[in-house]
N, C-alpha and C positions, 0 to 999 in steps of 0.2 A: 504493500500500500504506500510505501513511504521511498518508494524507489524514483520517482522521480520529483524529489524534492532535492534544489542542489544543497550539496555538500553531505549528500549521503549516497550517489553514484559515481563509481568507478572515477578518476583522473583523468584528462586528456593528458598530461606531460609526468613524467618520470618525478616523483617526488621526495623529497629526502625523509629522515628521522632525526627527532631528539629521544634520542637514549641516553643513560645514563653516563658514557663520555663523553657524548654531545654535551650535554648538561653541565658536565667538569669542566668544560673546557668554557661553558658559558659563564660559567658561576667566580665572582668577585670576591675574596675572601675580603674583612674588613683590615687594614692597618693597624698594626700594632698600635699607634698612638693617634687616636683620633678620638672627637668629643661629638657629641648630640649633634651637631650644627652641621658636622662632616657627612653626616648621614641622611641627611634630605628632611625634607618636612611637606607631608603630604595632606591633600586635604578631603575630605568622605564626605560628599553631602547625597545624604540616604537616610529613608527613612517615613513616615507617619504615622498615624496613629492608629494602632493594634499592627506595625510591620517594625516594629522595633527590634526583633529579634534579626534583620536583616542589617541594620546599622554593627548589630554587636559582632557579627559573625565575620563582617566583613573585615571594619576595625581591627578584629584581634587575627586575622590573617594577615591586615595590615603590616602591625608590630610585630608581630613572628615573623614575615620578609625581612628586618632588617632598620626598617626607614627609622631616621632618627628622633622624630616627632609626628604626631599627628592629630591635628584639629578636626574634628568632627563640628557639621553643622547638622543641628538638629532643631525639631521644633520643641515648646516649650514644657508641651507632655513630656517628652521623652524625659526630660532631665532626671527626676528620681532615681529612674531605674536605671538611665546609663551611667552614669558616672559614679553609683556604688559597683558596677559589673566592670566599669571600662578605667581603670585609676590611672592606665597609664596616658590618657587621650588629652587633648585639652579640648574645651566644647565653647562652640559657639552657639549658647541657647537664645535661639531669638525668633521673631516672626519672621515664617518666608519670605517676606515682601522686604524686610532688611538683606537677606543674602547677597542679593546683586553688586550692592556696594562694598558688600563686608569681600565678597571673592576678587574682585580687581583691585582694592590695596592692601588684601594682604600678600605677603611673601612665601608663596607656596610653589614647590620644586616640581609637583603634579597633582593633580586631581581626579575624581572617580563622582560620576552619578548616575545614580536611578535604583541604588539596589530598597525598594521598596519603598520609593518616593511619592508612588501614585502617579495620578494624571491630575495635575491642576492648570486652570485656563492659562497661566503663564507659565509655564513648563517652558514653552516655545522660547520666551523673550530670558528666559534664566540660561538656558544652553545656549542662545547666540551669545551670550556675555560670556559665557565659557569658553565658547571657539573663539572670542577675541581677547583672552587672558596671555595667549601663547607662550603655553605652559603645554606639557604631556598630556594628555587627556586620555578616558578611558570611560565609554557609558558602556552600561549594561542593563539588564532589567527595564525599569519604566523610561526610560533614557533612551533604549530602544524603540521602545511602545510609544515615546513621544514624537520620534522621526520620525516613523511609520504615519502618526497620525497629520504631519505638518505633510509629508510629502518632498517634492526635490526643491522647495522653496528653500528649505531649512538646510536640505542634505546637499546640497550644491555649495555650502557655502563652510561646510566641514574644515578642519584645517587637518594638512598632509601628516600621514603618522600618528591619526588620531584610533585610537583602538576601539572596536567592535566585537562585542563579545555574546553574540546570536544562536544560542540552538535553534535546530531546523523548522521550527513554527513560527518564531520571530526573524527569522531570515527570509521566509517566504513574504510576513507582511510589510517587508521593506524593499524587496527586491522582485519579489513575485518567482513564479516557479523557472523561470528558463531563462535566468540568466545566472551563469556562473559564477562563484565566487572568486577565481582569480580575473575575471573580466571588470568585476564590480573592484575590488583589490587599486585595479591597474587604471582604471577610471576616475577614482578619487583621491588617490594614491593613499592606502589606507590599511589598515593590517586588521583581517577577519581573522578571528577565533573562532571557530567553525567547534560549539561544544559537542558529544556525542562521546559514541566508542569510537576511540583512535583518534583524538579530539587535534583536530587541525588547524595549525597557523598558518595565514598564508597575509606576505609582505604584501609589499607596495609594486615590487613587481612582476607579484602574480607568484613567483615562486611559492611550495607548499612545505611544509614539516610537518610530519608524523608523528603526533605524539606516543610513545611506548610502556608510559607508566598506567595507572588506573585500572577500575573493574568498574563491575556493573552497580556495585556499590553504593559510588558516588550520585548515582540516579536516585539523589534524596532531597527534599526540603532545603536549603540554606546552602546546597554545597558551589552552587554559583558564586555566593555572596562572597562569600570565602575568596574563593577565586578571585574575582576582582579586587577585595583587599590586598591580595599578594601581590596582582599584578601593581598596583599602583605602590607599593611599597617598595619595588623593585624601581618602577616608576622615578618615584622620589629619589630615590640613591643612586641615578644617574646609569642606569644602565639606559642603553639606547631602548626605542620604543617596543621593536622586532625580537630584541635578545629578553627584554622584562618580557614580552608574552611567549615564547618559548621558554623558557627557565621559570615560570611562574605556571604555565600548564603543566611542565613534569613536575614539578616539585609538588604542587595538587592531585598530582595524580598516584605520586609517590607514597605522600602521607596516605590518599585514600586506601593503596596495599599496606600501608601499617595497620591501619585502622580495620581492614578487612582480617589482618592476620589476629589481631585483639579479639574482636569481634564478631565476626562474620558480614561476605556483605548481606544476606538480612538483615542485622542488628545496627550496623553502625549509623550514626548520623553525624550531618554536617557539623557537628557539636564537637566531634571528637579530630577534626582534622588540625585547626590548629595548633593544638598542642604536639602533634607531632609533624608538625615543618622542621621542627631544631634536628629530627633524627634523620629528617631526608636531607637537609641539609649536610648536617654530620659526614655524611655519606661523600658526598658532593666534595666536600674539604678535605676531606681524609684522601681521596684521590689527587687533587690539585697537590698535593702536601708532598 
C-alpha cells in the first residue's frame, strides 16, 4: 500500500551508508579545555498545551548531543512542569506572540521547531522570522504540518541547508506522491531526513545515506522528538548541517538498539533513548581514540 509513497521505493542512484565508522569518523570528540560557551547554544521552541511531553523529550536529547546550552521557548502553562523535569535548560516563558522578537536578538548557534507546537494562525509569520535569523535551522512535527498548510509561498523562501525531518505521511502532504526526494533535496537545496526503517538522509545535492542503526522499536510516541533535539544539539556545536543529520540519525538509532536490548522493542519508549546517547556515543569515541 505504501509502495508508492517517495522515500519508501527502491533508489534511482547508488547510495551510501552511515554505519558505525561512518559515524566515527563523523563524530567530534569535545577538547580537553573548553567551557559552556564552546559548545553552542541552541534554541527549542516546541510545545502546547497537553504536548508538553514533546518539549521534554526533545530538550533532553538536546543536552545529551552535547550543545553547550539550551533555551527553551515555551508557553506559560508549561512552566511548572518543565523546569522541575528540564534543570539543565534555561526557558523563555512567555506569550507566543512575544517569541518573534525574543528569537532575532537572541544569540542562538541553531534552532528547532514544531515538535508539538500545534497549528496556530501565525505559525506562518513565526517561521518566516526563523528563515531570516540565518542561523541552522531544523522543523519537524507541526513545522512541517505548517508548510504543508502555507504551500510554496512559504517553502520557496526556505533558506539553503535548512533540515526536514518528514516521515512518509508528512512528506506526501508537502511534496505530494511523485516527486522524489532527492529532486525536492536539489530544488531547495535542503537536506530531507526521510524517517522510517533504514531512515535516510539525503543533502543538498540529492546524494542519499543509509542509515544502519535502529529497529522497529523506535516506531513509538516521542521518538521523533528526541530526534530533532539531537539533531539541533549537534546543530548548535557547529557541526555542519548534513554531518549533524547523519551522526544524529545513527546515534538515535543506536540508542534505540540499546534500548531495545534493555527492553524489548515492545516495551521500550521514546523515554528511554536519551539517557542512552552517552553509550552510543561512548562507542563512537572509543573508536576515534
Amino acid at each position: 500500500m505504501n509502495a508508492n509513497i517517495p522515500g519508501l521505493h527502491p533508489m534511482n542512484k547508488t547510495p551510501k551508508h552511515t554505519d558505525r565508522n561512518e559515524a566515527a569518523q563523523l563524530c567530534r570528540p569535545r577538547a580537553a579545555e573548553v567551557h559552556k560557551g564552546d559548545m553552542g547554544h541552541a534554541a527549542l521552541l516546541a510545545g502546547s498545551y497537553g504536548m508538553l511531553g514533546a518539549v521534554m523529550l526533545s530538550a533532553r536529547g538536546c543536552m545529551r548531543s552535547g550543545a553547550g546550552k539550551l533555551t527553551v521557548f515555551a508557553e506559560p502553562s508549561g512552566y511548572p512542569i518543565l523546569q522541575g523535569v528540564l534543570p539543565e535548560a534555561v526557558f523563555q516563558i512567555s506569550e507566543y506572540k512575544e517569541w518573534f522578537s525574543m528569537v532575532v536578538s537572541g544569540h542562538y548557534d541553531a534552532l528547532a521547531y514544531g515538535p508539538g507546537i500545534g497549528l496556530r494562525f501565525d505559525n506562518e509569520r513565526l517561521i518566516s522570522t526563523l528563515f531570516k535569523c540565518g542561523k541552522p535551522l531544523i522543523l519537524d512535527a507541526d513545522g512541517l504540518n505548517q508548510l504543508a498548510k502555507a504551500g510554496q509561498k512559504l517553502m520557496s523562501t526556505i533558506p539553503p541547508m535548512t533540515i526536514l525531518t518528514p516521515h512518509a505521511a508528512e512528506y506526501q502532504r508537502l511534496f505530494g506522491l511523485s516527486t522524489e526526494p532527492e529532486e525536492v533535496s536539489r530544488r531547495f537545496g535542503i537536506i530531507l531526513v526521510m524517517k522510517g526503517k533504514n531512515t535516510r538522509v539525503i543533502g543538498p545535492d540529492g546524494g542519499c545515506f543509509i542509515n544502519m542503526s535502529g529497529n522497529a522499536g523506535l516506531a513509538t510516541a516521542g521518538s521523533g522528538d528526541v530526534l530533532t533535539g539531537m539533531i539541533l544539539g549537534l546543530l548548535a556545536r557547529g557541526y555542519d548541517p548534513l554531518a549533524a543529520a547523519r551522526l544524529g540519525v545513527y546515534l538515535h538509532g543506536r540508542a534505540g538498539d540499546l534500548a531495545s536490548a534493555r527492553f524489548g522493542e515492545e516495551s521500550m519508549v521514546a523515554g528511554d533513548l536519551p539517557d542512552l546517547i552517552g553509550e552510543a556515543y561512548k562507542e563512537l569515541t572509543d573508536i576515534v581514540k
